[in-house]
C-alpha positions, 0 to 999 in steps of 0.5 A: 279412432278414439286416440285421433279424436283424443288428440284434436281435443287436446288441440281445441282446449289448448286453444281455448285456453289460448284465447282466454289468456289472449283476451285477458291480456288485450283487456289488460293493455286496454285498461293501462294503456287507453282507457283513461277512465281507469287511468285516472282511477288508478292515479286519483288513489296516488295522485291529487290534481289541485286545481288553481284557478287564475285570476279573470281578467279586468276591465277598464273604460277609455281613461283608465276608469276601473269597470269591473274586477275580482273578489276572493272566494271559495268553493267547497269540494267533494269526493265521494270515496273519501268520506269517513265518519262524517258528522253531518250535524257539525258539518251543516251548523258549520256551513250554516246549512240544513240536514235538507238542503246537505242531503239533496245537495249530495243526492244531484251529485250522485244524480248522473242525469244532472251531474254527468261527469260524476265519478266518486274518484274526482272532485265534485262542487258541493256548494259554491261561493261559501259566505266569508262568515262561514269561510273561516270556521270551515277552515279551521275544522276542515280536519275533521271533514274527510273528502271535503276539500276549498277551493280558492277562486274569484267572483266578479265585483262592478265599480259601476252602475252602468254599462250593464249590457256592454259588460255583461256577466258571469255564471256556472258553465252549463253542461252543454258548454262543458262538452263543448269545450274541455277547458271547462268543467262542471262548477267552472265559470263563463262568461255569459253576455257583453264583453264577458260572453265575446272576450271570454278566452282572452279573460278567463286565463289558464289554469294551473294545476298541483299534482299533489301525492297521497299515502295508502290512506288518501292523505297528501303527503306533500307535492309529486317529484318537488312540484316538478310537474306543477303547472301555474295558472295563467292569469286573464288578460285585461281589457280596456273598453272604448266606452266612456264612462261619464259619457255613459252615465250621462246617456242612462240618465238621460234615457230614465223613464224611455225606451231606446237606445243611444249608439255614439262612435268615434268615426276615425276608429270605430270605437263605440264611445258609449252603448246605452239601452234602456230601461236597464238594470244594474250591473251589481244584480248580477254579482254572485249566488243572487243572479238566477233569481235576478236573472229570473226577475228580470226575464220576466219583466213586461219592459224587457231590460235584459235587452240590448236594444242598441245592436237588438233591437230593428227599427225603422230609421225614419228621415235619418235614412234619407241621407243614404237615398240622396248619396245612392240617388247621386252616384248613379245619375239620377239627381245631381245636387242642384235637382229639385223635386216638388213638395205639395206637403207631400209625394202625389204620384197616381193617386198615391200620397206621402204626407210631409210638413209644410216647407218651401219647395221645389228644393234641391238636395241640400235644403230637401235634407235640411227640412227633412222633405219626404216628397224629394225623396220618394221622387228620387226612388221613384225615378231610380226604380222607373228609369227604364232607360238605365235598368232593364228591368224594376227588379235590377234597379232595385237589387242596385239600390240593395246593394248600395244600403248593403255597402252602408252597413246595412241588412246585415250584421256590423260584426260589433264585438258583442253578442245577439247583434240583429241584421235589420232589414234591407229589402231586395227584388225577391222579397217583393216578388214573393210578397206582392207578385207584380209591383211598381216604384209607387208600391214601395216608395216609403222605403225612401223616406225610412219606412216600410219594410226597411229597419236598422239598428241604432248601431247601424244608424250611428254608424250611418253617421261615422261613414258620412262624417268619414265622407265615405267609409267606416270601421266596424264598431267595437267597445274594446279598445285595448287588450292586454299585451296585444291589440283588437283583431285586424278586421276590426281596424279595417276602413269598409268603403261605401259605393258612393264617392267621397265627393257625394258625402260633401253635399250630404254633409253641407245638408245635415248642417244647413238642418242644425242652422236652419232645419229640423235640428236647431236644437243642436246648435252650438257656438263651440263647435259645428253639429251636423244632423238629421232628424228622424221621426219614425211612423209607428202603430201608437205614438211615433219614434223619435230619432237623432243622427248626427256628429260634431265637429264638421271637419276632423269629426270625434264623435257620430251619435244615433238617439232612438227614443220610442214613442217619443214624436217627432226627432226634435222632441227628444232625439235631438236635445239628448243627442246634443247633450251627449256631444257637449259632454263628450268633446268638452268633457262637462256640460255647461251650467245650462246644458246642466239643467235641460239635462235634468229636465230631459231626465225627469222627462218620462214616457208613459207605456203603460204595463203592456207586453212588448 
């Protein structure tokens, strides 16, 4: 009895000891097979991975103007196991740095919280961007510093003061972009906004790499197998912008002491010609170790530049949206252009009134564009939404008038090659049937003449007018003409054609030029070219918005242009003279002497908002 149970505990040991070997040897597979952690802790104590950072890729305007480019500097580099002997006195007069600033630089190192990817075995960021006046010392006295190491990267430098909100910036990549991309590593740099933000893959290059081999000591004895597993780094590609410029510096001028926005595209392509928004801010404070503290002025700023007010801005177009009522009213039957409307200095319908200026009337829709008549508009809505005959019922009437705003480019986002673009507002039979329960043509008549619950962008508003100086279609606007060694996305070259037919666009186009001989937009007129326009002055809580679209010439357009000056009256105040200036300047390539001095006179023009919060 004994000996049998002697037995089976010979059997139990050896099988423990078994499974002990078992597990010894899995975890041993484990750690030099599939663990990479272990992985790079082993080969960090043979092996150095340098990396090299490729040059970012620079940008240019439409004629070859240099934007922005690349500037040399250094970064210096960390590893923690590495450090011996250090004499942090020398080190910190050498970088010009404190005890302070040196020991709670090393303690966020340490800090898992704030630094997540931290490892003693890998590189860390000690202090970025080192002033060139320190660069040099720091070089020559590197010997003495074991475990610190430089680093050559490029900082982004601007040949401009302008075009801040199309160009954008670049800083630090967070720690949420670090996970969400592995390119990326703490210390690296993204771009943060404008074209830096949207074209950051095609600017940012690859990286190269040097595998580096160490001796017992941690020392670099030279490059692993001849540098046969070195890997270059891949430079950024270029880019060329559709934006001009000079036409660019002439709009921000032109806006000094206003708020808005001015939107100008080339209609047969869709390259934006120029994007301002202001107020704005100058490019060059966002250079270098200054931009969180500027950044931080200027979030806080009650006037709000860091906002892009050309694509994020959403306002009511005003009479600027009437050109699209008169082409959606002909396409579906309710008008023709011969149609006339009364105009009792404004729409009176059951006891319900829109105001609008004196003017001959009845008129037909040419000269109703023309002097800008709300009462032909808000007659024509009135009788698209009440023709019972054609739709059943007012809610298909208006989810047929949706969809031919939404075939305009509007209620939705253009798709422009730039990030935060807002939707605007289109509304559809839904929103009103949630809002107001039951309701008539005459509860929403003000959306005829631009008001209401409509709002777009100045994008939209411009690229209202490439579609009709296309007469029907447009192409998503973009301010990248050009990437290096390729081109712009296909959807960026597609024609996206409107509801209406082309010969719609005629009398339309007929209309906006009688209102530059004769109408609302006399102030644009030229004798070198023909202007097409429409005024737009926007109902607002204080003083009233100013708005220009428009294009030049008539026939074979090059240029659509949409100005939103806020709080600026009536379209001719402001809107039109600006928008007239930036076609001069950009089909003529200069202002004439005249138009030189009202170009002063609207730059020193300003509008007093006051210090509110907006």
């Amino acid at each position: 009895m004994n000996k049998r149970i002697y037995e089976y505990r010979k059997f139990v040991l050896g099988g423990i000891a078994l499974m002990v070997v078992l597990c010894y040897i899995a975890r041993l597979a484990f750690l030099q097979l599939s663990d990479e952690g272990y992985k790079s802790k082993a080969d960090s104590n043979a092996f150095f991975n340098n990396v090299i950072y490729p040059s970012r890729g620079v940008i240019y305007d439409r004629n070859g103007t240099l934007l922005v480019y690349n500037q040399p500097a250094y970064d210096i580099m960390v590893i923690m196991r590495e450090i011996e002997d250090l004499d942090t006195l020398d080190f910190c007069r050498t970088l010009g740095i404190t005890r302070e600033v040196f020991d709670k630089r090393m303690e966020t190192i340490k800090d898992r919280n704030k630094n997540p990817g931290y490892s003693t075995y890998t590189q860390q960021l000690f202090m970025a961007q080192i002033p060139a006046e320190y660069f040099s010392v720091f070089q020559e006295k590197l010997f003495r510093f074991r475990g610190f190491s430089m680093r050559e990267r490029t900082i982004r430098r601007y040949a401009t003061d302008h075009c801040a909100h199309v160009l954008g910036d670049v800083a630090e990549v967070s720690q949420a972009e670090v996970e969400k991309d592995e390119y990326y590593a703490p210390g690296d740099y993204i771009g943060k906004q404008g074209v830096e933000r949207s074209y950051e893959p095609e600017l940012r290059g690859v990286k190269g790499v040097q595998r580096l081999l160490r001796d017992a000591r941690g020392r670099i004895q030279g490059h692993y197998r001849n540098g046969e597993l070195d890997r270059q780094p891949i430079p950024g590609k270029n880019l060329t912008l559709s934006i001009d410029a000079n036409l660019q510096e002439l709009g921000e001028r032109l806006m000094e002491g206003k708020m808005g926005a001015i939107v100008a595209i080339e209609p047969k392509t869709g390259e934006i010609l120029c994007m301002v928004s202001s107020p704005s801010y100058d490019p060059h404070r966002m250079e270098g170790k200054q931009r969180g503290v500027q950044m931080m002025e200027l979030q806080r700023d009650p006037m709000k530049p860091m906002l892009n007010r050309a694509i994020s801005g959403t306002y009511p177009p005003g009479s600027t949206f009437k050109t699209s009522q008169g082409l959606t009213f002909m396409q579906e039957g309710i008008i023709t252009p011969a149609t006339s409307y009364p105009c009792s200095h404004g729409f009176r319908c059951a006891g319900m009134k829109v105001g609008c200026h004196g003017h001959p009337a009845p008129l037909p829709l040419q000269p109703a564009i023309a002097t800008s008549c709300n009462g032909y508009f808000c007659w024509g809505l009135y009788y698209m939404l009440g023709n019972r005959g054609k739709y059943k019922r007012i809610q298909d009437a208006m989810e047929t008038w949706k969809d031919y705003m939404v075939s305009m480019g509007f209620g939705y986002r253009l798709g422009v090659d730039l990030p935060g673009e807002a939707r605007g507002m289109i509304p559809n039979p839904d929103y009103y049937d949630r809002r107001l329960g039951k309701w008539s043509p005459l509860s929403v008549i003000s959306i005829a003449i631009g008001q209401g619950e409509v709002t777009l962008t100045p994008l939209q508003i411009a690229n209202l007018g490439a579609t009709i100086a296309n007469r029907g279609y447009y192409i998503i606007p973009h301010v990248v003409k050009e990437i290096e060694g390729g081109s712009i996305a296909d959807s960026l070259k597609e024609k996206h054609y409107t509801k209406v037919e082309s010969k719609y666009y005629d009398q339309v186009v007929e209309g906006m030029r009688k209102a530059v001989t004769g109408g609302t937009c006399r102030a644009a007129n030229s004798t070198m070219y023909e202007v097409c326009g429409k005024t737009g002055t926007a109902q607002n809580r204080g003083q009233d918005h100013s708005v220009f679209m428009g294009f030049a010439p008539k026939e074979d357009p090059q240029i659509a242009i949409a100005v939103y000056v806020e709080n600026g009256g009536f379209g001719a105040h402001f809107g039109v003279p600006i928008g007239a200036l930036m076609m001069e300047q950009y089909i003529n390539g200069e202002l004439s002497s005249a138009s030189q001095q009202k170009a002063e006179t609207f730059q020193n023009k300003h509008i007093n908002y006051g210090t509110r919060e907006r």
